[in-house]
N, C-alpha and C positions, 0 to 999 in steps of 0.2 A: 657541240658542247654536250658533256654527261654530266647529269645531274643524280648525286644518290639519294637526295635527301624527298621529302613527300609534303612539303611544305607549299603552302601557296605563294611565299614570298622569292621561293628560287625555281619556282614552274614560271612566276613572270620575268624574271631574270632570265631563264633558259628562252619562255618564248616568244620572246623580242630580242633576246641577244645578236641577233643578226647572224649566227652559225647557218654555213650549209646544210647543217645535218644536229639533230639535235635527240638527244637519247633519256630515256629518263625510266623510272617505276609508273605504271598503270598507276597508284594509289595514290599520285600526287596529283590534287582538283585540276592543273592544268595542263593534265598529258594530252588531253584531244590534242593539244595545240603544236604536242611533237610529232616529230617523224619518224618517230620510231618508240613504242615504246615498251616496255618489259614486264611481265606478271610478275608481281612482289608478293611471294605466297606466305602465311605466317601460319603455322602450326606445331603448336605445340606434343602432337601425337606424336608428328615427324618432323622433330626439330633442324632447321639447316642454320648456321651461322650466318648471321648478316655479311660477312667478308665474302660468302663462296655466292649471297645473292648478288651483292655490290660487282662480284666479277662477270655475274650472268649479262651486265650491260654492255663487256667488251665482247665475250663471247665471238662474235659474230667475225671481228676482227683482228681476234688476237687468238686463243686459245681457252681450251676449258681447265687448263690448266691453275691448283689452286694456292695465288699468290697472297699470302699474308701482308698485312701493313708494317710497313718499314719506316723509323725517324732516323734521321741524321745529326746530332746531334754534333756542335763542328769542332774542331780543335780549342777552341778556345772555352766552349763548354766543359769539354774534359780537362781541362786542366785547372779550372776551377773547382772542382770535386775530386780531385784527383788527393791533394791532404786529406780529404777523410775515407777514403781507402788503404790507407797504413797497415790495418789490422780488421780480422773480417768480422763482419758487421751485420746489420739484418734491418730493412727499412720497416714502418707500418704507415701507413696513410686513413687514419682514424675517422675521418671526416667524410660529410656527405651533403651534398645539398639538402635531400630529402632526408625525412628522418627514419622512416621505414627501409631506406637502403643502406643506415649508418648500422654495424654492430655495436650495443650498448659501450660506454665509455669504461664502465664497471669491467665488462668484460675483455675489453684493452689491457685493462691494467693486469687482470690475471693473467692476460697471456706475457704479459712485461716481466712479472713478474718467476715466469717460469725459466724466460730467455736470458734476462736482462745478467745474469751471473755469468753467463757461457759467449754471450757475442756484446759486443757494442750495437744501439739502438739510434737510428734516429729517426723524428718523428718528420714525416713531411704533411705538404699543404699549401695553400694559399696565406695570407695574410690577414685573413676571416677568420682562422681555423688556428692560429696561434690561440688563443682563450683552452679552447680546448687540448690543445697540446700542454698546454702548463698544468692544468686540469691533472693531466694524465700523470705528466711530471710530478708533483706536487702528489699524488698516490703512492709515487714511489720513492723511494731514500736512495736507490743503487744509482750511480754516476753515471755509470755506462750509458744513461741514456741523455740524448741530447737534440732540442728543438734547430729544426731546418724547415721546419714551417715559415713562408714569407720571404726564406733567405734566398730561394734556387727558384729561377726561372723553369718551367716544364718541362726544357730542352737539358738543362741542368739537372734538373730531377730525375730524365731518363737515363741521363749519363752515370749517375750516380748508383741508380737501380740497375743497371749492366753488370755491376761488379758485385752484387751483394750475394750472399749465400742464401738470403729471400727476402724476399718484399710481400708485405702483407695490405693486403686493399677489401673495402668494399669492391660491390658490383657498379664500379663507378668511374671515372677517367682513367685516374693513376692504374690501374689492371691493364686497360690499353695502353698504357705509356709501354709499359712494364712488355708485354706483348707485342710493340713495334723493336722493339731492343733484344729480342729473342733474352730477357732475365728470367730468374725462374722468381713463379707467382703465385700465391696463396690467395683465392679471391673467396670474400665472407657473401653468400647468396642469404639475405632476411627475409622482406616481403616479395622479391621478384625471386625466380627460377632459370637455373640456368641452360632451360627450352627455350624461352625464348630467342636465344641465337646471339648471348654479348659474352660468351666463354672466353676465358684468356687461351692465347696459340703460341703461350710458351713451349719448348721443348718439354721443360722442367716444372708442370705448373698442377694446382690442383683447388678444387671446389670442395667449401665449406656451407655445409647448409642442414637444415634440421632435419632429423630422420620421422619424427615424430609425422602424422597425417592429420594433417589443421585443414578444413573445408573452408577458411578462408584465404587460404596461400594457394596462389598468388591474388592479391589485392588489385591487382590492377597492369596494366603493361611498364608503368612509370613507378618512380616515387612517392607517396604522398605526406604531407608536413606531422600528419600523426597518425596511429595506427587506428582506423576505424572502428573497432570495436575494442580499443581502451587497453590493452592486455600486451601488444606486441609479443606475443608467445614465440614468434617465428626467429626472433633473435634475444631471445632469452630462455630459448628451449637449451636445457643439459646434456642433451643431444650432444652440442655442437662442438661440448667438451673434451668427447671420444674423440671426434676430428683430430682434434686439436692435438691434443696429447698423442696419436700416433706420430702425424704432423709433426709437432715437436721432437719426438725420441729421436728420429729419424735427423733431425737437423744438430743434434746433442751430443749424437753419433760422429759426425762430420768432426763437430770441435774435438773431442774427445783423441778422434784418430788426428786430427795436424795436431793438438799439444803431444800426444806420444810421438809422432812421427821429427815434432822440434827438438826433442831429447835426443832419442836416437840419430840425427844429424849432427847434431852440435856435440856430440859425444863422439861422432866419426863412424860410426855405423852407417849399416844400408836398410833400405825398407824398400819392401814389394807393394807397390799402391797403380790404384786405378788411373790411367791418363785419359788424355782427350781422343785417342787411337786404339792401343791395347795397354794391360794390365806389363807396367815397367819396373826396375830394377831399380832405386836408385839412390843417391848420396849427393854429401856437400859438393860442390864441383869447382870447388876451391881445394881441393882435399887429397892429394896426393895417393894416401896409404888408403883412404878410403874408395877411393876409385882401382886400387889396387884389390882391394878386395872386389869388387865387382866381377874385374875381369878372372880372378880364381874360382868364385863361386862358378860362374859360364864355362868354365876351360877356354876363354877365348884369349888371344891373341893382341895382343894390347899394339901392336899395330893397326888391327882394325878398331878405327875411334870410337868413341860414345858420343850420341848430342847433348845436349843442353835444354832443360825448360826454363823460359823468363815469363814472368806475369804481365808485362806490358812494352811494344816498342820502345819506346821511350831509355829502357835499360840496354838494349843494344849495341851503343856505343861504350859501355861499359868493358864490353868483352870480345869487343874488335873493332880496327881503324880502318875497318872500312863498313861505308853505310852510302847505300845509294836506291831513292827513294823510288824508282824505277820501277824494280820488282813487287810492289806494295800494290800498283797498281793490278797486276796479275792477282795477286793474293784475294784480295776484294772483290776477285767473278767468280770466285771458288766456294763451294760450299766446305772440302775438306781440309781439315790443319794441315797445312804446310812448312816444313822443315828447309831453313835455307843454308846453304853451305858458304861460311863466308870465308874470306883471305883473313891475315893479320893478324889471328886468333890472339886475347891477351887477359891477363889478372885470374886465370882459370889453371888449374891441377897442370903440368908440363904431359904427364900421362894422357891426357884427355884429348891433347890437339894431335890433328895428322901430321907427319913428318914436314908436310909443304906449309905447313902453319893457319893450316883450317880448322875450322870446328864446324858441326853443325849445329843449327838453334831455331828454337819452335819456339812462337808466342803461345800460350796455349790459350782454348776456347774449352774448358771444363771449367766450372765451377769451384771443385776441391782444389785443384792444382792451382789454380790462381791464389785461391785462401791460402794455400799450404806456405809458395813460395814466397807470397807478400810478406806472412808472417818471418818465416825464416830469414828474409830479407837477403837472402842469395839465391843465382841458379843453382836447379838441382838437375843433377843427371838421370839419363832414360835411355831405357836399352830392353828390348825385348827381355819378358823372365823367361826364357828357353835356354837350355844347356847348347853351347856352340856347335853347328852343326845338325839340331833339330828346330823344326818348324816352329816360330813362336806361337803359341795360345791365341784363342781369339775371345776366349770367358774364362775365368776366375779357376772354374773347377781342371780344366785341363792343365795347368799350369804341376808340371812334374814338384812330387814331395820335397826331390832334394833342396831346388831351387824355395820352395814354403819353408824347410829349416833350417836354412843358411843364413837367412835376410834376421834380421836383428827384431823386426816388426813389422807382421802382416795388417794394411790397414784392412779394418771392417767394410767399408763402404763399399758398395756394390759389389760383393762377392755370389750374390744372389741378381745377380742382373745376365740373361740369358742372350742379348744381345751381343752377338760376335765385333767386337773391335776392328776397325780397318786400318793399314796402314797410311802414314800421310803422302802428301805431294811430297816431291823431295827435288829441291831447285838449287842448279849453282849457282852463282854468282859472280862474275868474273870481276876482273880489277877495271874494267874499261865502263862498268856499270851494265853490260846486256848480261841475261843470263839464260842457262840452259835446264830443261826442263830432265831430270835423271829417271825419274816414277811420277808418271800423270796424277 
């Protein structure tokens, strides 16, 4: 038995449990009583994250390798939250047990009030935590925002947080929700610090906390119901508003680029935008003369096809009669976006499918792209932006001029991102249901 916790009530649990072998932290009252047990070191000079101590218990029999936590959230979770992902959105999770770990309500609202015009808003929570959700409501006039406090169970909530363009938390569960779901996360740090080791391990995630130097921050290792010395400065410092407002431009950005990018599709045009792979070419993919123009901007050969991006499974069947849930399994050990090539290709541009009547199509795991396509409410096409013939780009800047003033609209977003793009898995799919793997 591994215990992580430092408690006296699960050191008697672990050591009477009757395990042959029983593992724990040194700092729980009842380690004498394991057989093994682990230095839980906490330092703030040299901060480590509770997740890489939590893993130092396996160590011994696993690997030092360092595994993040992971929720499951099941099918029927998602499909419960799945109507309020139509159009993209932005969660905050306001509430706090303690009150020194809550950012002021006041200052909720200003940040509501900066978003609440560019995304849809919903408020999450417990059922405790509605008063204050209405609170916040009730601050604001603008629609867009909308209580789900009470309403989503926490498995519900993280499903929900998967899809969002951010989620904003204290230093408090929902950040870990948000962080077992790989979402990207905005976490408000007040009276604790984010040394002591509770950081969200989103890909996409970032700390908010006062820049100002207060000799009483941090207060304590925990929460506490009021601020000690009366003032709470640590979340009502001005500070915090820099954050915020860079934080926001940045996410402002996002909108800014899918509502241009919705024009430009809808009007039959192409845009050069960031994927979940490399920096792609792409159009309505319903669109005939616009997928026409793709392949003249490239010089390429319209016998060689283009894929397809969709925002969720679930639209699959949409754009080919064949679906065989098989390969999904493989998809799910993979850390890289995977491209599958299916038979039956259909309701998609005639230009777009291979002679044999394939396509290929990639769920995507980007952020942008999912907001992009949801909104548009169709697949969009992707095709490296390299002229036929040459290497595609792996960052923004390498990508050849011609290919920059051909497309109708370059989006902004991550054009300053220095991280080279890789290509995906790329898997057939036969009609018998096995498939063959083309690019690892």
């Amino acid at each position: 038995m591994i215990n992580i916790q430092r408690y006296f009530s699960t050191g008697l649990l672990t050591a009477f449990s009757g395990a042959k072998e029983t593992i724990g932290f040194d700092k729980n009252p009842l380690s004498f009583l394991f057989s093994k047990k682990i230095k839980h070191v906490f330092d703030i000079n040299h901060p480590k994250h509770e997740v890489e101590k939590n893993n130092e218990l396996v160590n011994a029999f696993t690997d030092d390798h360092f595994y993040p936590p992971v929720l499951f959230p099941s099918p029927e979770d998602k499909a419960h939250v799945e109507p309020y992902t139509k159009t993209p959105f932005i969660t905050m999770t306001p509430s706090s047990v303690w009150f020194t770990k809550q950012y002021p309500l006041n200052k909720w609202a200003d940040l509501i009030k900066i978003l609440s015009l560019q995304y849809k808003i919903y408020l999450l929570g417990g059922k405790d935590n509605i008063a204050e959700c209405e609170q916040l409501l009730n601050s604001n006039s603008n629609k867009n925002v909308e209580i789900l406090a009470g309403k989503l169970s926490f498995l519900q909530s993280a499903a929900l947080m998967k899809h969002a363009v951010m989620n904003y938390t204290n230093d408090s569960a929902p950040l870990h929700f948000a962080s077992a779901v790989n979402a990207p996360v905005t976490a408000i740090f007040c009276s604790t610090i984010p040394a002591f080791g509770y950081t969200p391990l989103s890909d996409k995630s970032y700390i908010v906390e006062t820049t100002e130097k207060l000799s009483c921050r941090p207060c304590g290792l925990h929460g506490k119901k009021a601020c000690p010395l009366g003032h709470f400065n640590c979340g009502n410092s001005d500070s915090n508003r820099t954050t915020f407002k860079n934080n926001c431009s940045d996410i402002m950005q996002i909108q800014d680029d899918i509502n241009a990018c919705i024009k430009v599709l809808k009007e039959g045009g192409i845009i050069l935008y960031p994927t979940d792979t490399v920096w792609g070419i792409g159009c309505d993919a319903t669109n005939e003369s616009a997928v026409a123009k793709i392949y003249a901007l490239k010089n390429r050969n319209e016998e060689k096809s283009m894929i397809i991006l969709l925002a969720d499974e679930s639209e699959i069947p949409n754009y080919t009669s064949q679906r065989d849930l098989k390969v999904y399994d493989y998809i799910k050990g993979i850390t890289k976006p995977a491209t599958i090539i299916y038979q039956d290709a259909k309701n998609l541009a005639k230009n777009l499918i291979n002679k044999d009547g394939s396509v290929g199509i990639r769920v995507v795991k980007d952020r942008f792209c999912e907001a992009l396509i949801r909104k548009f409410g169709k697949p969009i096409v992707s095709t490296s932006s390299n002229v036929s013939g040459y290497p595609p780009p792996s960052v923004y800047s390498d990508i050849d001029i011609k290919i920059r003033k051909g497309v109708d609209y370059v989006v902004q977003h991550r054009q300053d991102d220095t991280n080279p793009g890789i290509p995906s898995t790329v898997i057939s799919l036969k009609e018998d249901g096995s498939f063959t793997i083309i690019r690892p």
